[in-house]
C-alpha angles and dihedrals in degrees: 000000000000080000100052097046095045087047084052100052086042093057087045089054084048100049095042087048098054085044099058119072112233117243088261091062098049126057110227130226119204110175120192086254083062096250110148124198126191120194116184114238087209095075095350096243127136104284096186138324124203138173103222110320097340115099112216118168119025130182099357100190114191117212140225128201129174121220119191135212095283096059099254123123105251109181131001133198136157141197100296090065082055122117122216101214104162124011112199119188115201115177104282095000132084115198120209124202111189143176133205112203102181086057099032080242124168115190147169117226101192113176124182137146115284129229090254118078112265100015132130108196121207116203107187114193115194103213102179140355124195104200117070119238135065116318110206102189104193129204107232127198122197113193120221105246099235089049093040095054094068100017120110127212127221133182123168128254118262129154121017088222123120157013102272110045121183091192119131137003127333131153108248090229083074088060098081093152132037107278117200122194114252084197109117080211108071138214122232078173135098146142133194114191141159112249085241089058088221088132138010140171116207126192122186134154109252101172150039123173093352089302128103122244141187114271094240143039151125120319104156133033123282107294090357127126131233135215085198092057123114110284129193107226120190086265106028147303152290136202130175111272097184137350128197144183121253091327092317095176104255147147150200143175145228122193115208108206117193112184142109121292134053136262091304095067085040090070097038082059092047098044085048102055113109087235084074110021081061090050090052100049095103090069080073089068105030122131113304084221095055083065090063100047100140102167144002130219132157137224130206114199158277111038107056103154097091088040098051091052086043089050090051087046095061091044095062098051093044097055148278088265100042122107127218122202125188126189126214127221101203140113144114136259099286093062108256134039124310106227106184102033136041105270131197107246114233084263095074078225117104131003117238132198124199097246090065091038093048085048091057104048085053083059103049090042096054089104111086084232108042118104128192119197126200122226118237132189102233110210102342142106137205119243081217098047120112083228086065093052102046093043108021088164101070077078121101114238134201143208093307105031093264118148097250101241119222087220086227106128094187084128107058103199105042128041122249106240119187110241126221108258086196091068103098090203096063098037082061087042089053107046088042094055082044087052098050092055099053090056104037095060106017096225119184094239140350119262094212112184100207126030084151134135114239138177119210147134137240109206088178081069112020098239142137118230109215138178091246085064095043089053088052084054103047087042101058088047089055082051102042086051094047093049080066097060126338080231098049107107138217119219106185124182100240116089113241095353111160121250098040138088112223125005138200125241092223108187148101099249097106083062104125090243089055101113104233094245097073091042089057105048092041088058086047102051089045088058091041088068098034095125098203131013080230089065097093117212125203116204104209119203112055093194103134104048094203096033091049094050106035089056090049090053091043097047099021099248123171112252116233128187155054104041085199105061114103103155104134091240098064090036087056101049080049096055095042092055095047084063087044101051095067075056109106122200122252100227093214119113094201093063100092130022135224090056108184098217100045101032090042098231133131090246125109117210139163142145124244124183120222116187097297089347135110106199114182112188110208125197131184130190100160126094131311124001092273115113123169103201120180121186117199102228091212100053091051097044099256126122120252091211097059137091106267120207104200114187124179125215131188108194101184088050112045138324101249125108118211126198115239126183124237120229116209124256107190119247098062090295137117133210133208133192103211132186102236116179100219116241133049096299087063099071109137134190128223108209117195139186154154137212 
């Protein structure tokens, strides 16, 4: 027996021996946080990643699949079938040329330190293909199992869309089979931390085409699924990285951040790397008015003189410094306003010609601070349009050579096709029209509705649609509308989308069934990657009274809706969540206890900082009226050796503040028992500061 079992143990160290690559085969990474990468010279993967003597990521193996022009999956490889064929060494950085015989693929593996402390960042560049058809190179981690058997993953919510969600938090042990996203809007995205945050790998796209993008966006059709989406695997995860058209020359690139802490330090590194801190520049100069914003409403033509003394009306009560936007539903067949002809509303209702539209917009925007805003179709075209007939091919097209439909039926007689943002032609028709609106009738902001990332492919034209394409485009937007007046705004709907001033939270998570739990964290995650306090965002769907409001005064949301309602109720939680809108979140999960989704308790808590201000929202939806709620005054910014004035507010209840003492807690924290009615109304306001 003793035999056996020596001979056994003899074959494993074998086989693990012939498996790992020896240090002369792998270039090694040491950064200044201890964080230590090795990539194998033999195929250039990830060999293996640690924080001081923990391993935490091993052979990371990035995958390729070909998918041809009928939409199947016709061959797939990976890294290990790589071939190393020059190494080049330059300084910090390790390149990387490969080959790919089973796909006739060429690539670049380029690895370098990131911005972020403890990151190794990995650009690939696929310089040719020889077979014809759509690349999807996917970023693949591999956990090391120590690490994966207590780690948990989080990704944040997204689109309410379909049946398998990888949104929040879940320990990677429950994942005992590949997952993959139902979401048509995928995750690069993804963090894998221990509850204690003592350790934590992160792993996000930063970059397409040399630019940065946003980590998330639209890959299938709305309400469609995708084989290509981010899927959990037992020991980890992948998500595409890049994708390319019969071998087009791209790239793209992951950064892989090892440190302390959870998912919350994971977007305060993010937020804070020059990449996007440069993309989001433009939120320093942005109209002094967008700061103001107090409040959102809409119009729909024609009548806009009761609106216009009801407008004035509101304004007064919010406020002399308070803003008020309304957004207009209006335009004509070819998606957006026609600005030298009548033209048939989307109503199908009243025609309209710019001189009475124009006249109305003047109306509505007679008050100093009262803003109207234009709908435009973003990046689609109608099948009616007169833009579709004469150029049917700045359409993308799919398997088949079917126009690829957005889904979205907000005109009832065409259909609304996506357009290519590749095609030159329709990128100039669409910033001209835009152009021509601004000027014709001189509105306070566009209404875009669009401003989104997306991933597709043209088969018409053999081409990959990619986020770096979709950023030239919305940039140039933001550009064409602010050539028109430097206080002209832009209002996209994609929350937190680079290149715009205020957004819309378009979604269905404020509807009365939703449980609480997915309202709140996509709220939260909605506020976790809001880049500035300044960029204003506009919940839509006020479905849910309490549950509207109370996540407005908890994020600082902008409030949009009804123009009419003047109940105080509704003027004060206004009101609240205009103060609470200049509040930024403190990205710490320790801040606050108890936390709902690591404490497993049906109590929301966080920490937001308002000038010298520490404001923590609480929310309660358990049983009984009884919360203990401790802030760590560290973590928040606060000493820990001051005198501390704590008042509680609860805005959907009554308008009064009460003091309440604090009792301390050890360790620098405090601790309050609060009365918290459960429910949305409920929803109360810790206020903190110090002299």
């Amino acid at each position: 027996m003793t035999c056996v079992w020596t001979r056994a143990l003899w074959l494993t160290s074998l086989c693990l021996l012939l498996a790992t690559p020896s240090r002369a085969q792998q270039h090694l990474f040491t950064l200044p946080s201890g964080a230590r990468f090795a990539v194998s010279l033999k195929d250039g993967h990830l060999a293996s990643a640690s924080l001081g003597d923990t391993r935490v990521l091993e052979r990371c193996v990035d995958e390729y699949w070909l998918e041809n022009e009928y939409g199947e999956v016709v061959a797939r490889s990976d890294e290990s079938a790589d071939r190393v064929t020059r190494v080049q060494r330059e300084r910090d950085r390790l390149v990387l040329e490969c080959q790919n015989e089973a796909l006739g693929l060429r690539l670049t593996k380029t690895y370098a330190p990131a911005s972020v402390p403890g990151a190794l960042r990995k650009t690939v560049t696929v310089q040719s293909c020889s077979r014809r058809g759509a690349l999807h190179l996917f970023s693949r981690v591999r956990l090391a199992p120590r690490f994966g058997q207590t780690a948990l993953l989080y990704t944040p919510r997204q689109s309410w869309m379909g049946q398998r969600l990888l949104f929040g938090v879940r320990p990677l042990s429950s994942v005992r089979e590949p997952i993959t996203s139902s979401s048509g809007w995928d995750n690069r995205f993804v963090v894998a931390f221990r509850r204690d945050r003592t350790l934590s790998v992160a792993h996000w796209r930063v970059l397409v085409d040399g630019v940065w993008v946003p980590p998330h966006g639209a890959i299938a059709e709305w309400g469609r699924e995708s084989p290509f989406a981010l899927t959990y695997l037992p020991d980890g995860w992948r998500w595409r990285l890049l994708h390319t058209v019969d071998g087009e020359r791209t790239s793209a690139a992951a950064d892989y951040v090892l440190g302390r802490g959870d998912w919350y330090d994971a977007w305060a590194s993010l937020l804070l790397m020059p990449e996007c801190q440069a993309t989001y520049r433009h939120l320093q100069t942005l109209p002094a008015w967008c700061r103001e914003v107090t409040f959102g409403t809409f119009w729909s033509p024609p009548h806009y003189e009761a609106q216009v003394r009801t407008s004035a009306e509101l304004l007064q009560h919010l406020g002399e410094r308070a803003t008020l936007t309304h957004g207009v539903f209006a335009w004509s067949l070819d998606g957006d306003y026609e600005t030298d002809r009548p033209f048939l509303t989307e109503t199908l209702e009243w025609v309209l010609t710019p001189q009475y539209l124009r006249q109305a917009v003047s109306a509505l925007q007679s008050h100093p601070r009262s803003k109207v805003g234009l709908y435009i179709q973003g990046g689609l075209i109608d099948s009616m349009s007169d833009c579709y007939r004469q150029h049917p091919d700045w359409v993308i097209r799919d398997t088949e050579g079917k126009p690829v439909d957005s889904g979205f039926r907000d005109n009832p007689v065409g259909n609304m096709y996506t357009a290519n943002p590749r095609v030159e032609g329709w990128v100039r028709h669409h910033l001209a029209r835009i152009q021509a609106v601004c000027r014709t009738y001189d509105c306070g902001y566009i209404y875009l509705d669009g401003g989104g990332y997306g991933e597709a492919v043209d088969w018409s034209r053999r081409q990959a649609i990619r986020f770096s394409h979709y950023r030239r485009l919305n940039q140039r937007v933001f550009e064409a509308v602010r050539a028109t007046g430097a206080e002209r705004a832009l209002l996209i709907n994609s929350q937190n989308a680079p290149f715009a001033d205020m957004s819309w939270l378009e979604c269905g998570y404020f509807a009365p069934h939703v449980p609480w739990r997915e309202t709140v964290e996509f709220c939260f995650d909605t506020k976790m990657q809001q880049p500035h306090p300044h960029y204003t965002l506009q919940p839509l769907y006020w479905q849910d009274e309490h549950r509207y409001l109370a996540m407005c005064i908890a994020f600082g949301f902008t409030p949009c809706g009804d123009i009419g309602r003047r109940d105080q109720t509704t003027l004060r939680a206004v009101q609240v969540a205009r103060r609470m809108k200049e509040a930024e979140l403190i990205r710490r999960s320790d801040a606050t206890a108890p936390v709902w989704w690591r404490d497993e308790v049906p109590v929301v808590t966080f920490a937001l900082r308002r000038g010298n201000e520490v404001v923590v929202p609480v929310l309660h939806f358990g049983e009984g009226e009884t919360v203990e709620v401790t802030v760590d005054l560290r973590a928040v910014g606060l000493a820990g050796n001051r005198p501390l004035r704590a008042t509680v507010t609860q805005p959907l209840i009554s308008r009064e503040s009460r003091r309440v003492e604090p009792v301390p807690a050890g360790a620098g924290k405090v601790r309050f028992r609060l009365q918290v009615p459960a429910g949305w109304k409920g929803v109360t306001l810790i206020e903190l500061a110090q002299s």
